[in-house]
mmCIF file of the N, C-alpha and C atoms, coordinates in Angstrom:
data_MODEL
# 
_entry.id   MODEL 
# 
loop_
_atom_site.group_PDB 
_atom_site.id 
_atom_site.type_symbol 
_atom_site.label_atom_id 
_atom_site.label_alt_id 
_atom_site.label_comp_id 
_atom_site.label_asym_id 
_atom_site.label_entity_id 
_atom_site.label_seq_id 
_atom_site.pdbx_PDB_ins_code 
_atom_site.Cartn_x 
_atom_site.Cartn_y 
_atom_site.Cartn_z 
_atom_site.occupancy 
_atom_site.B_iso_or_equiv 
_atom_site.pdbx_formal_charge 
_atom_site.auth_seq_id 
_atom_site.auth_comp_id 
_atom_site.auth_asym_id 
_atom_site.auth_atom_id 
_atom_site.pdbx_PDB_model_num 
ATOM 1   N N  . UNK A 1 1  ? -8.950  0.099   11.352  1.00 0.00 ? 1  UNK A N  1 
ATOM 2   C CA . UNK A 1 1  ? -8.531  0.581   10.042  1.00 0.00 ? 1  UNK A CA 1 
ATOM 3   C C  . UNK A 1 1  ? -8.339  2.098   10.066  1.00 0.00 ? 1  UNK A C  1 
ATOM 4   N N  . UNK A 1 2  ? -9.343  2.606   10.902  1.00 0.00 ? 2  UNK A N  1 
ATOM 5   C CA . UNK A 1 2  ? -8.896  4.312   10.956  1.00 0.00 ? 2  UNK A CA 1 
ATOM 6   C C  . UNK A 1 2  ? -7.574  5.128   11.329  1.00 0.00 ? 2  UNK A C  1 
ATOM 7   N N  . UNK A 1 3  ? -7.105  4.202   12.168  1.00 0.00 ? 3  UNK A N  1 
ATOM 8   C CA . UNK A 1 3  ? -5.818  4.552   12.757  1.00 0.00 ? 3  UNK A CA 1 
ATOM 9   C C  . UNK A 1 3  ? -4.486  3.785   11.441  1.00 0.00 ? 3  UNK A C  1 
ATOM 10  N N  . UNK A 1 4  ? -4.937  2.875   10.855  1.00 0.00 ? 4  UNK A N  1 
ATOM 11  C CA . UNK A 1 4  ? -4.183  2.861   9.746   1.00 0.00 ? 4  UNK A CA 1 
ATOM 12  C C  . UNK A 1 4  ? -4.204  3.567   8.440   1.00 0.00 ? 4  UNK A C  1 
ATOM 13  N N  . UNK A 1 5  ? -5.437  3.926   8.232   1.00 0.00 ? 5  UNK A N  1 
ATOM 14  C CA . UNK A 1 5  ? -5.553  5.219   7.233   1.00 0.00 ? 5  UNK A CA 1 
ATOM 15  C C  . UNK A 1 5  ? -5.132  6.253   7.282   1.00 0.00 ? 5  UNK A C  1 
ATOM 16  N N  . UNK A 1 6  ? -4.823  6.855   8.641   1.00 0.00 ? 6  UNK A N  1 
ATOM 17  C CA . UNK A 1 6  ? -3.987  7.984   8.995   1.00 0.00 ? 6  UNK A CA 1 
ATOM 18  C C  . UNK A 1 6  ? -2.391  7.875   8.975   1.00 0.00 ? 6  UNK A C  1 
ATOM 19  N N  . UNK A 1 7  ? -2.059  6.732   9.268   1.00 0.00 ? 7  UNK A N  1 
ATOM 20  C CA . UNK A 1 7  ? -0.801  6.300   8.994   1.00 0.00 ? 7  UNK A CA 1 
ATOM 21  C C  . UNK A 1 7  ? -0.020  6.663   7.842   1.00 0.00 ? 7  UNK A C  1 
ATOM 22  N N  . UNK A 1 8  ? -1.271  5.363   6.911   1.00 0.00 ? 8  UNK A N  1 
ATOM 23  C CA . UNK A 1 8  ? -0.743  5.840   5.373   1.00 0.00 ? 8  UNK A CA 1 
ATOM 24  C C  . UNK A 1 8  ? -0.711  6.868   4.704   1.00 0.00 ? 8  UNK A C  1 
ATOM 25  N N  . UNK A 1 9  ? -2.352  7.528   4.934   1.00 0.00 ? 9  UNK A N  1 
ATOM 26  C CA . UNK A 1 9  ? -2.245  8.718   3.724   1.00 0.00 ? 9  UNK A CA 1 
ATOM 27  C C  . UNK A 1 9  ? -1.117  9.592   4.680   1.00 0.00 ? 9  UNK A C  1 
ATOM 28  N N  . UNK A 1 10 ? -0.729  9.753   5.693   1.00 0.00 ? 10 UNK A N  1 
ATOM 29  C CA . UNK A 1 10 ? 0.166   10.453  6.205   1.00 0.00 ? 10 UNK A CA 1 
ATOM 30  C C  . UNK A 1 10 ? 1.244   10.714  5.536   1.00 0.00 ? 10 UNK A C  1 
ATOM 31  N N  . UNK A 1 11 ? 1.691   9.592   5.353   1.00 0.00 ? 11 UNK A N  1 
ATOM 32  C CA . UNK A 1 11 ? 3.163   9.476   4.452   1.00 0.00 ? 11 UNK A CA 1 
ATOM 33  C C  . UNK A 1 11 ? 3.236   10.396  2.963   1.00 0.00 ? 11 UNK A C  1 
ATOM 34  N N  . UNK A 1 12 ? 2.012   10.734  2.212   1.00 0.00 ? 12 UNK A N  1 
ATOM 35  C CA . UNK A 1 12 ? 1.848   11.336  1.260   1.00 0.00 ? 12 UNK A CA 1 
ATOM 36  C C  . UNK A 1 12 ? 2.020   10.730  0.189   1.00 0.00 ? 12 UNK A C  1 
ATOM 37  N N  . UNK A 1 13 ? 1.774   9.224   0.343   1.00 0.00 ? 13 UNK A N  1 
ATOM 38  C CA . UNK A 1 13 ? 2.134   8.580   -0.873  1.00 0.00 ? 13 UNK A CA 1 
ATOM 39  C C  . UNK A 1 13 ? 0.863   7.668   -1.423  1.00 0.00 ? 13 UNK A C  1 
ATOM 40  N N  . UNK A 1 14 ? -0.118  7.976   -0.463  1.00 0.00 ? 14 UNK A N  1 
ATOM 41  C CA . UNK A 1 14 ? -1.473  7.286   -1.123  1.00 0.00 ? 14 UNK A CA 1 
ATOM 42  C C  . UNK A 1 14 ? -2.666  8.185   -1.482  1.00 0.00 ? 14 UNK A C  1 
ATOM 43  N N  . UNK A 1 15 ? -3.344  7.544   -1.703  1.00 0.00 ? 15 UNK A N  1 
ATOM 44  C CA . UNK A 1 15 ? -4.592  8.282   -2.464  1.00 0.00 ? 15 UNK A CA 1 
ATOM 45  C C  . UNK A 1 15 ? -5.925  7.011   -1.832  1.00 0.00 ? 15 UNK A C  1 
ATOM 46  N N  . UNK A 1 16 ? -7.059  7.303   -1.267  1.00 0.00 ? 16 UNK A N  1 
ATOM 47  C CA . UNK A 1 16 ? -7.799  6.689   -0.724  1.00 0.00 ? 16 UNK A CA 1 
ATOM 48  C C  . UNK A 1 16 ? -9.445  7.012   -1.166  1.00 0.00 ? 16 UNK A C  1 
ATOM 49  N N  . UNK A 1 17 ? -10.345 6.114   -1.589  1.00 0.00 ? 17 UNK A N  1 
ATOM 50  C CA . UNK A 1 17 ? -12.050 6.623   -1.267  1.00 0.00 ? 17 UNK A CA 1 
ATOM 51  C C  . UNK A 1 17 ? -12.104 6.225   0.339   1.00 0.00 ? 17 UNK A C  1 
ATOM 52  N N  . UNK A 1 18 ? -12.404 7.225   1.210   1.00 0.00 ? 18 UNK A N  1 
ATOM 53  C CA . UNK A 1 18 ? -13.367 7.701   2.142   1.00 0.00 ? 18 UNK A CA 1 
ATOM 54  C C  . UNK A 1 18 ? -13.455 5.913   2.561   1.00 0.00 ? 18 UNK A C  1 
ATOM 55  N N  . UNK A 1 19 ? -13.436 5.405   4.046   1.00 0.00 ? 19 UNK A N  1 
ATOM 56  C CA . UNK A 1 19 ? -14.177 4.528   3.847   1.00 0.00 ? 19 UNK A CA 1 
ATOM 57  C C  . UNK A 1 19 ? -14.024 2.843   3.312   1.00 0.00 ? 19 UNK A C  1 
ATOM 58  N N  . UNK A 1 20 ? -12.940 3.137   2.198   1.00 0.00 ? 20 UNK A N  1 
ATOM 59  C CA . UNK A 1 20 ? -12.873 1.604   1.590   1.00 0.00 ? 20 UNK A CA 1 
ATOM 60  C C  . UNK A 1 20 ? -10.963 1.157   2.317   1.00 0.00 ? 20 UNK A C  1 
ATOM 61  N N  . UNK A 1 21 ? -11.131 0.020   1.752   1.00 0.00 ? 21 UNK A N  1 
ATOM 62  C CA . UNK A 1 21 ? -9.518  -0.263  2.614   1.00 0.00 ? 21 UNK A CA 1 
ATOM 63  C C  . UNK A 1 21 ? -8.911  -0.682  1.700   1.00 0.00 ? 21 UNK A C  1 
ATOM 64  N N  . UNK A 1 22 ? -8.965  0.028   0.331   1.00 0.00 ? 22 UNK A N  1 
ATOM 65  C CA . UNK A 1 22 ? -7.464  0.366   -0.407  1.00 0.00 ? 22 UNK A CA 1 
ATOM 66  C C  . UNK A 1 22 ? -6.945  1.415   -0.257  1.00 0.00 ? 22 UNK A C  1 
ATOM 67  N N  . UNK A 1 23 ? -5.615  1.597   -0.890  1.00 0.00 ? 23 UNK A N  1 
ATOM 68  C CA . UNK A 1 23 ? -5.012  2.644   -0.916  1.00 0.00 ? 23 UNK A CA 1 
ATOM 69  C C  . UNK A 1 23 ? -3.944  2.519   -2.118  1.00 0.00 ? 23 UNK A C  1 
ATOM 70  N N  . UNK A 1 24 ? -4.082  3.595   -3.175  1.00 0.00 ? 24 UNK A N  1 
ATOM 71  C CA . UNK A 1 24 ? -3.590  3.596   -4.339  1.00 0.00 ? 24 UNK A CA 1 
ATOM 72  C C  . UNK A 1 24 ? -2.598  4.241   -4.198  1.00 0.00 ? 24 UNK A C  1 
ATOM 73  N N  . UNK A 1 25 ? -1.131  3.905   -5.057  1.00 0.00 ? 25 UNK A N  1 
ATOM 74  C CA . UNK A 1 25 ? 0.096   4.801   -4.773  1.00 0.00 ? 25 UNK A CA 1 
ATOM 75  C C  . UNK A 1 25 ? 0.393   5.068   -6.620  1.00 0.00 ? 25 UNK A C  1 
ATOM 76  N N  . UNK A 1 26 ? 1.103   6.230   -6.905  1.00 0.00 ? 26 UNK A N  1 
ATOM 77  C CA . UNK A 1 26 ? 1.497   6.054   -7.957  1.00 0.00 ? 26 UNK A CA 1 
ATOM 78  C C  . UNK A 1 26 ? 3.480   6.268   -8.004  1.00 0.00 ? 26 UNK A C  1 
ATOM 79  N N  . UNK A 1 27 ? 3.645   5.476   -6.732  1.00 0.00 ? 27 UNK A N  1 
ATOM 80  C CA . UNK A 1 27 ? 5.348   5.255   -6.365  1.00 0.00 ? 27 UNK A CA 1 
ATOM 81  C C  . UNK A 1 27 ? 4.865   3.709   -6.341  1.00 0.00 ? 27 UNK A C  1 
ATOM 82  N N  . UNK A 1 28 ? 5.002   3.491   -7.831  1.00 0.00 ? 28 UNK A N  1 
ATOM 83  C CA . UNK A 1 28 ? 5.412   2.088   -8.475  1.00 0.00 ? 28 UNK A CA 1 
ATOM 84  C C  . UNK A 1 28 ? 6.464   1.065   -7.943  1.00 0.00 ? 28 UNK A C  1 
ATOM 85  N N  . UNK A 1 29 ? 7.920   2.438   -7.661  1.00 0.00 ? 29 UNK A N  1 
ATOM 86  C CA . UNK A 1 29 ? 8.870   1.686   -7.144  1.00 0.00 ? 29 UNK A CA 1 
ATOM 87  C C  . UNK A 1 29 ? 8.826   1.022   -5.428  1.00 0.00 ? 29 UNK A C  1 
ATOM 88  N N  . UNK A 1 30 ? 7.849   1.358   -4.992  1.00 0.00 ? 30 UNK A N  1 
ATOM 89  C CA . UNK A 1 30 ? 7.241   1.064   -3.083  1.00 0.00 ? 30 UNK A CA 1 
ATOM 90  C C  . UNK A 1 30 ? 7.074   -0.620  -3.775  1.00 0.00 ? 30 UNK A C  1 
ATOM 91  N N  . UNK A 1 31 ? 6.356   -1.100  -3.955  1.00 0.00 ? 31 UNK A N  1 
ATOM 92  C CA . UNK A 1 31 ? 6.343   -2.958  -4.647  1.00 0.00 ? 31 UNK A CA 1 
ATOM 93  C C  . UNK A 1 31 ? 7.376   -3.083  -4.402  1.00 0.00 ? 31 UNK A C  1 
ATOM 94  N N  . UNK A 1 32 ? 8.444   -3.162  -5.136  1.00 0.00 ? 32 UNK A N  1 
ATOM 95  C CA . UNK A 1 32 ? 9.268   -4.307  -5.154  1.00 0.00 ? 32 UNK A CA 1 
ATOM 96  C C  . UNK A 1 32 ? 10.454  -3.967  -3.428  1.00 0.00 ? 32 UNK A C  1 
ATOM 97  N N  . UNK A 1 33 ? 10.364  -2.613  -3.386  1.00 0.00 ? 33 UNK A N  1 
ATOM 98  C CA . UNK A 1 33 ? 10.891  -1.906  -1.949  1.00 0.00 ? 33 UNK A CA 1 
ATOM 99  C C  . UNK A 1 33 ? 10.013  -2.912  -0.661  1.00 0.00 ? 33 UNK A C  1 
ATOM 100 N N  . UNK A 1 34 ? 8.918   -2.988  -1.136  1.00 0.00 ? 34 UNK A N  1 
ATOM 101 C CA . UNK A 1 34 ? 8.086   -3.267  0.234   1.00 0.00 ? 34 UNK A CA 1 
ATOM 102 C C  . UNK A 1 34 ? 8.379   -5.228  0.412   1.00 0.00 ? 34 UNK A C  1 
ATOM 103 N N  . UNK A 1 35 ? 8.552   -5.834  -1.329  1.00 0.00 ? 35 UNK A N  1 
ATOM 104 C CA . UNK A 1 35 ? 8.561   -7.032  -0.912  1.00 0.00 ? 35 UNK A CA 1 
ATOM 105 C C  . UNK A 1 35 ? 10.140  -7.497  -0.944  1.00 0.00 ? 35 UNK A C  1 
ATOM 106 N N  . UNK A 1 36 ? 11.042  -6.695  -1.095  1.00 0.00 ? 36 UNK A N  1 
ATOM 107 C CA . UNK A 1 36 ? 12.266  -6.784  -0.201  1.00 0.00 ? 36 UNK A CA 1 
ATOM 108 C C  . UNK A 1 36 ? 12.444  -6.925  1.163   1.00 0.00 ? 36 UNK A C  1 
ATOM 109 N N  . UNK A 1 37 ? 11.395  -6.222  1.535   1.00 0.00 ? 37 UNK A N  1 
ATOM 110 C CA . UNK A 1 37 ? 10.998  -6.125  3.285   1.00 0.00 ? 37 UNK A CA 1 
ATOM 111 C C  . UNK A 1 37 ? 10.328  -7.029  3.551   1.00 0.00 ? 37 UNK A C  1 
ATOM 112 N N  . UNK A 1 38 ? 9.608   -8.476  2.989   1.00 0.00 ? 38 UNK A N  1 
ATOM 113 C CA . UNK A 1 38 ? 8.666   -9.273  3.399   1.00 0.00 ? 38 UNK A CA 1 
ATOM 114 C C  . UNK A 1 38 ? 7.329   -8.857  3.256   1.00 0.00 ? 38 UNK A C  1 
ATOM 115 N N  . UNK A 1 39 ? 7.244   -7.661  2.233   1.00 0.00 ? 39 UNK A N  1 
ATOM 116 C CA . UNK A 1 39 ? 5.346   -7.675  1.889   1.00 0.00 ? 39 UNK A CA 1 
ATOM 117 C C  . UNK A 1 39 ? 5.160   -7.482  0.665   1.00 0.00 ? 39 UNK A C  1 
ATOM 118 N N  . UNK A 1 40 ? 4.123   -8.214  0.469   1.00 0.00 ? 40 UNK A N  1 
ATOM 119 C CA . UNK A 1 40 ? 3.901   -8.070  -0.697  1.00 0.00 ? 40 UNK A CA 1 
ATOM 120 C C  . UNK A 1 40 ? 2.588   -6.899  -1.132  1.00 0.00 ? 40 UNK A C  1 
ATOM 121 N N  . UNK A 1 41 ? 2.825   -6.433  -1.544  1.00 0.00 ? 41 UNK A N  1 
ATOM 122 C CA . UNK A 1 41 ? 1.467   -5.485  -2.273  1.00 0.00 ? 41 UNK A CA 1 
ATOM 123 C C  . UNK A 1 41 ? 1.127   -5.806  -3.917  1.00 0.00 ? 41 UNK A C  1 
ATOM 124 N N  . UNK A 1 42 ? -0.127  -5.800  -4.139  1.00 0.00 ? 42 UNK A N  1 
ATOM 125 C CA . UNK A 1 42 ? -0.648  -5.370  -5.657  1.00 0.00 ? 42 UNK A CA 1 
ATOM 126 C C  . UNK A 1 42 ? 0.029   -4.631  -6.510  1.00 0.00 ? 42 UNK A C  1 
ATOM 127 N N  . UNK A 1 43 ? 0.791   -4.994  -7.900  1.00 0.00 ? 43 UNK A N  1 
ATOM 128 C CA . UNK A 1 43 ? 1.292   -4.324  -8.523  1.00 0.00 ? 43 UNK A CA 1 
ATOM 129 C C  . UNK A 1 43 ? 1.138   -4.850  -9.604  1.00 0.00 ? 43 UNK A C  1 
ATOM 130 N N  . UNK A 1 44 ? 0.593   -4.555  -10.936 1.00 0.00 ? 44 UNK A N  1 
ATOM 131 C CA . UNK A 1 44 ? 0.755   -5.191  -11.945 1.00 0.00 ? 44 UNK A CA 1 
ATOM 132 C C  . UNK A 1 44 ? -0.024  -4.338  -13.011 1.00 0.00 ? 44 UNK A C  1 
ATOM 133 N N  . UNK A 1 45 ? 0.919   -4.159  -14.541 1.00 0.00 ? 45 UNK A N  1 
ATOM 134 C CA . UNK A 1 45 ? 0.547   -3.436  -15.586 1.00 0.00 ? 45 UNK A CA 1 
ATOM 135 C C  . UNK A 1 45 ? -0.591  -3.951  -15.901 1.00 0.00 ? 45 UNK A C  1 
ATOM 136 N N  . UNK A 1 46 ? -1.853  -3.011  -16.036 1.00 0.00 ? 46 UNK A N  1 
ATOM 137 C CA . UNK A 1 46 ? -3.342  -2.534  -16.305 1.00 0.00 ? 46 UNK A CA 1 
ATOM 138 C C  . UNK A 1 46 ? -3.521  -1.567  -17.420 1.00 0.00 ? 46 UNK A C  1 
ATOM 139 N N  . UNK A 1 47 ? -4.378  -1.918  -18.394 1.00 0.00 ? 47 UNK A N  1 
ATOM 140 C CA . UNK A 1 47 ? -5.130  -3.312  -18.856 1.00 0.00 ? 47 UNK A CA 1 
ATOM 141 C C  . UNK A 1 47 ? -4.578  -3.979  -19.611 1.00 0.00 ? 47 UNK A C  1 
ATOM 142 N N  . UNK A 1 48 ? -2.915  -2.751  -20.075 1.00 0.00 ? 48 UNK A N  1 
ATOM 143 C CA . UNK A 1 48 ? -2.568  -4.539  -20.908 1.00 0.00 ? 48 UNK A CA 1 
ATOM 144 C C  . UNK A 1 48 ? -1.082  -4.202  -20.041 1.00 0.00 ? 48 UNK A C  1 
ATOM 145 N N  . UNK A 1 49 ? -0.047  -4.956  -20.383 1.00 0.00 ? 49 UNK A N  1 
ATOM 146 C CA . UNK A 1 49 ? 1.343   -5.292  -20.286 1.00 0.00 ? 49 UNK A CA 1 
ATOM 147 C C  . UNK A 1 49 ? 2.016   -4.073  -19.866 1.00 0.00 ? 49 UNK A C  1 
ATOM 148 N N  . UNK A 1 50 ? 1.553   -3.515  -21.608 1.00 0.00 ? 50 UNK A N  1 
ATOM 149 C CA . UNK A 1 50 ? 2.353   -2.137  -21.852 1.00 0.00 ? 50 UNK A CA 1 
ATOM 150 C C  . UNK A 1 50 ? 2.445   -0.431  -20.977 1.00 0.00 ? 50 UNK A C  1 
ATOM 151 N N  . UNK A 1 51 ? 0.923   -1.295  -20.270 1.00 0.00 ? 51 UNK A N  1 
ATOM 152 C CA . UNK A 1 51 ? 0.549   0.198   -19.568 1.00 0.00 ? 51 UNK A CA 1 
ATOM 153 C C  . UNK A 1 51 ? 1.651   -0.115  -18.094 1.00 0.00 ? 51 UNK A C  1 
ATOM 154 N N  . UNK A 1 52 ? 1.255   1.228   -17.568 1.00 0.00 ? 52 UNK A N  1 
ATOM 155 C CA . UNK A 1 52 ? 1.756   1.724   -16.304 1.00 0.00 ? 52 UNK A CA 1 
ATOM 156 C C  . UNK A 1 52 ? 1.476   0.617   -15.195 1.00 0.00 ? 52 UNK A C  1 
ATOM 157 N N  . UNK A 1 53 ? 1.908   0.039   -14.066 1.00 0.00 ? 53 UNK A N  1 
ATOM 158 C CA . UNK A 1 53 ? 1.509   -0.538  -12.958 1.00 0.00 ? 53 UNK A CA 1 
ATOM 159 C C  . UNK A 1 53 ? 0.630   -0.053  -11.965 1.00 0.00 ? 53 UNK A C  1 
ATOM 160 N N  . UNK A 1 54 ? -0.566  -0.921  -11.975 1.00 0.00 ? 54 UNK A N  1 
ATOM 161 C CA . UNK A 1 54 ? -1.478  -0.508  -11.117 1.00 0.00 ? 54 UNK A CA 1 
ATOM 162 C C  . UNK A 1 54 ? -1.216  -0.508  -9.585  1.00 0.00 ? 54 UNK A C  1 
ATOM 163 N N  . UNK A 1 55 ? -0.144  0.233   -8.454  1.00 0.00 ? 55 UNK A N  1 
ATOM 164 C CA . UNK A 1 55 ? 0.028   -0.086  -7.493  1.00 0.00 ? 55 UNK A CA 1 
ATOM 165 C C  . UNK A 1 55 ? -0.933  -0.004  -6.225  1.00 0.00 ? 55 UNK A C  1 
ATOM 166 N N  . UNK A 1 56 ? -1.340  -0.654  -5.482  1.00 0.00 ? 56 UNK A N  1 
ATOM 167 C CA . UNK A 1 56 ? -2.277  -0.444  -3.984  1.00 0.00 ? 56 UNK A CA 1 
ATOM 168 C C  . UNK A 1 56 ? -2.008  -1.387  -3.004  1.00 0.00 ? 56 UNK A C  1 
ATOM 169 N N  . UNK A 1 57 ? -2.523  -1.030  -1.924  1.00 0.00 ? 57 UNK A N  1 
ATOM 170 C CA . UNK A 1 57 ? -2.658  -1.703  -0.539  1.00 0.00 ? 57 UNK A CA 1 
ATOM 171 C C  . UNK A 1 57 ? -3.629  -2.161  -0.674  1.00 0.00 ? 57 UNK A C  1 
ATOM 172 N N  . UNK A 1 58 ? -4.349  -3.413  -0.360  1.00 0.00 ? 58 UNK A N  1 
ATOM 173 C CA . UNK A 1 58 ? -5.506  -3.875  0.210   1.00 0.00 ? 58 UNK A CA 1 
ATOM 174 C C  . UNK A 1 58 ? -5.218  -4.027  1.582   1.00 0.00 ? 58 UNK A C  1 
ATOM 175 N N  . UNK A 1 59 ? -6.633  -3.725  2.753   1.00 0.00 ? 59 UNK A N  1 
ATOM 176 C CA . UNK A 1 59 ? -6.490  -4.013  3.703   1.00 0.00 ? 59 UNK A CA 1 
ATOM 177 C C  . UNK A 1 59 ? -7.669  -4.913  4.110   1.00 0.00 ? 59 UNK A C  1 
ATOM 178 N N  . UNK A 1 60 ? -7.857  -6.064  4.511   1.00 0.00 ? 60 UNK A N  1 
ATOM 179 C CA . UNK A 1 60 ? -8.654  -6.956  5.104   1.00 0.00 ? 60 UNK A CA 1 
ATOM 180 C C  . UNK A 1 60 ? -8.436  -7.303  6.249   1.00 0.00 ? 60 UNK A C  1 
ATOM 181 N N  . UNK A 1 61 ? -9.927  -7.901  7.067   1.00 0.00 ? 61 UNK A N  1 
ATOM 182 C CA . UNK A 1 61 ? -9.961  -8.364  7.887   1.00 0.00 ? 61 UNK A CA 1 
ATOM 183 C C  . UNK A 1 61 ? -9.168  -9.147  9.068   1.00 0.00 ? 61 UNK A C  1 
ATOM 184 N N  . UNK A 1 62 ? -8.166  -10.208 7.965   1.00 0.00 ? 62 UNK A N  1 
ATOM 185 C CA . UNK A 1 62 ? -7.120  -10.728 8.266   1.00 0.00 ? 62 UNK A CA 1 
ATOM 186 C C  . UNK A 1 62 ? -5.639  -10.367 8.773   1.00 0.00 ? 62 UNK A C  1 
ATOM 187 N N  . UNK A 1 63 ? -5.567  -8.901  8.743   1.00 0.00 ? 63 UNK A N  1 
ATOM 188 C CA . UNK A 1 63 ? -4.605  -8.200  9.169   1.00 0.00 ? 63 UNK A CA 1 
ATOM 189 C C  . UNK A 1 63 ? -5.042  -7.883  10.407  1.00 0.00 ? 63 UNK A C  1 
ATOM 190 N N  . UNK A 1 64 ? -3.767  -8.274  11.370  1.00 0.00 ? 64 UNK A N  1 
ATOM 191 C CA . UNK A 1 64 ? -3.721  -7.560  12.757  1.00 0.00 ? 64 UNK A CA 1 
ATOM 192 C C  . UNK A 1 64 ? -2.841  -6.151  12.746  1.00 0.00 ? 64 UNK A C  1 
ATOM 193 N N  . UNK A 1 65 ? -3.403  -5.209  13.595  1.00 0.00 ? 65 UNK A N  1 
ATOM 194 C CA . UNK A 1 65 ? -3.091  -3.915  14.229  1.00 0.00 ? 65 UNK A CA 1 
ATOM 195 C C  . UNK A 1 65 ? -1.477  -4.338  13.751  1.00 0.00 ? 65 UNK A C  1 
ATOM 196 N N  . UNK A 1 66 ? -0.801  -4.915  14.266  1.00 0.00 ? 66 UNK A N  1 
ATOM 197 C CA . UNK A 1 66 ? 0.518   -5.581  14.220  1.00 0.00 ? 66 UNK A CA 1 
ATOM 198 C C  . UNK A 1 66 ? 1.174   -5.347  12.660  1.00 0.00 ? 66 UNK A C  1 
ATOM 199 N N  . UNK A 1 67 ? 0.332   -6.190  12.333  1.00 0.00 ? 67 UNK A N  1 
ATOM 200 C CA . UNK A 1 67 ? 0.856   -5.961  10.434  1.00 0.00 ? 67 UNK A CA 1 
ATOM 201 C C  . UNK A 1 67 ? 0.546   -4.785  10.194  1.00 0.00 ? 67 UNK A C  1 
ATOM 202 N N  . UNK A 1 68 ? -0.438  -3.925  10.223  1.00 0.00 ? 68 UNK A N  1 
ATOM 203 C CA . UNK A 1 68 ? -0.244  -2.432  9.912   1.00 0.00 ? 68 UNK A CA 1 
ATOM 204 C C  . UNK A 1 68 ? 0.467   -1.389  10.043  1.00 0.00 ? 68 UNK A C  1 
ATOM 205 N N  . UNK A 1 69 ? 0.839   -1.829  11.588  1.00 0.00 ? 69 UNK A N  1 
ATOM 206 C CA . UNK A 1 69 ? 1.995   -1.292  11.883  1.00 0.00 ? 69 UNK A CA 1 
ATOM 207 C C  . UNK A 1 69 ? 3.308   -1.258  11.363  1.00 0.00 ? 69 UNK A C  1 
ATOM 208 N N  . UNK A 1 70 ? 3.561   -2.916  11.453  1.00 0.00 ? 70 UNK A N  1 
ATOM 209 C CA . UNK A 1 70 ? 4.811   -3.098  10.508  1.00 0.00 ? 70 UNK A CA 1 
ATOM 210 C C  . UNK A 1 70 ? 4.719   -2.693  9.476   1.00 0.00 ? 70 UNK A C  1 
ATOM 211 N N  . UNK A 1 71 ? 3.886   -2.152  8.556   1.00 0.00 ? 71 UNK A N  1 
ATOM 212 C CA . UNK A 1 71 ? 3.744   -2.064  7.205   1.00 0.00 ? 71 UNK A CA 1 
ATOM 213 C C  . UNK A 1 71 ? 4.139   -0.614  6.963   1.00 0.00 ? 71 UNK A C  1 
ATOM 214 N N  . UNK A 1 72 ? 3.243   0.175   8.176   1.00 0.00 ? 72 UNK A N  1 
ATOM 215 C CA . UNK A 1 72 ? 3.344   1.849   8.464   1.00 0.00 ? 72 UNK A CA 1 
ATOM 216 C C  . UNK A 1 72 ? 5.413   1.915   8.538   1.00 0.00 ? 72 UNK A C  1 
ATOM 217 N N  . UNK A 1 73 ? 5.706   1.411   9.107   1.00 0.00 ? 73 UNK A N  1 
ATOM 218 C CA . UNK A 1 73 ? 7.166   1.664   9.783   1.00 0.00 ? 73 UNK A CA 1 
ATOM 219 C C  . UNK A 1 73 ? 8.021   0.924   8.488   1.00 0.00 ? 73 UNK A C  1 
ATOM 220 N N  . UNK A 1 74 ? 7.828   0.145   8.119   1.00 0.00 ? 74 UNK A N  1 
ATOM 221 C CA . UNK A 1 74 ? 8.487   -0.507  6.374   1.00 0.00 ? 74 UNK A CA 1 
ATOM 222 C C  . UNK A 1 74 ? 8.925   0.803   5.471   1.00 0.00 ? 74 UNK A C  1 
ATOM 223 N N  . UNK A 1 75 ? 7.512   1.704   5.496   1.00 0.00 ? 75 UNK A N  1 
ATOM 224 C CA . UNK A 1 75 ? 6.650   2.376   4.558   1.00 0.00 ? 75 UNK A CA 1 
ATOM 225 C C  . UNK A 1 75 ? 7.379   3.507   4.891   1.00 0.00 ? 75 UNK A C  1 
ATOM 226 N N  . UNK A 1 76 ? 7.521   4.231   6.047   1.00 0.00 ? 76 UNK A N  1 
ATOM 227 C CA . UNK A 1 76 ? 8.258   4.980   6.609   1.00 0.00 ? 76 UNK A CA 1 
ATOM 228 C C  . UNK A 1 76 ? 10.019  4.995   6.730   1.00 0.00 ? 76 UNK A C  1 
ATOM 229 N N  . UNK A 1 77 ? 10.430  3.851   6.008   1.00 0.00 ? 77 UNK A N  1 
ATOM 230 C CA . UNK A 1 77 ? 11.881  3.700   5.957   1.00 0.00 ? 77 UNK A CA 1 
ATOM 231 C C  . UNK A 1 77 ? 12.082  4.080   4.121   1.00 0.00 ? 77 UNK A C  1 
ATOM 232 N N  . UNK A 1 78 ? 11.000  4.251   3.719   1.00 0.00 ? 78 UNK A N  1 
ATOM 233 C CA . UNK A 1 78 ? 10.752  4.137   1.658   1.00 0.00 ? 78 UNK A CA 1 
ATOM 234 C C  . UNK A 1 78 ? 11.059  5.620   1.819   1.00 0.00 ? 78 UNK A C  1 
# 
């Protein structure tokens, strides 16, 4: 995950706590960009409808080096 945290916040488009494996963006428009590309990320108006979209990365266990990568290089074409 360390070598993917550097990835992302690299790009200048996330915001991270130290440590945890989200990563918050407030480029709303990266969602629907990223699942044009085959990924999907977290996006959805918080706490009601009307508000702003809550956008982030989760990263789990279940991701290989592989998908991060692809995700870094997706992310890098935005």
């Amino acid at each position: 995950v360390a070598q993917a945290e550097r990835r992302l916040l690299g790009t200048g488009l996330f915001q991270q706590a130290p440590g945890y494996p989200v990563f918050y963006t407030r480029q709303h428009d990266l969602a629907p960009f990223l699942l044009e590309n085959g990924i999907f990320i977290y996006s959805f108006a918080y706490p009601t409808p009307a508000d702003a979209p809550n956008t982030r990365l989760v990263i789990n266990a279940l991701h290989e080096p592989t998908d991060i990568d692809h995700l870094a290089d997706v992310i890098a074409k935005f």
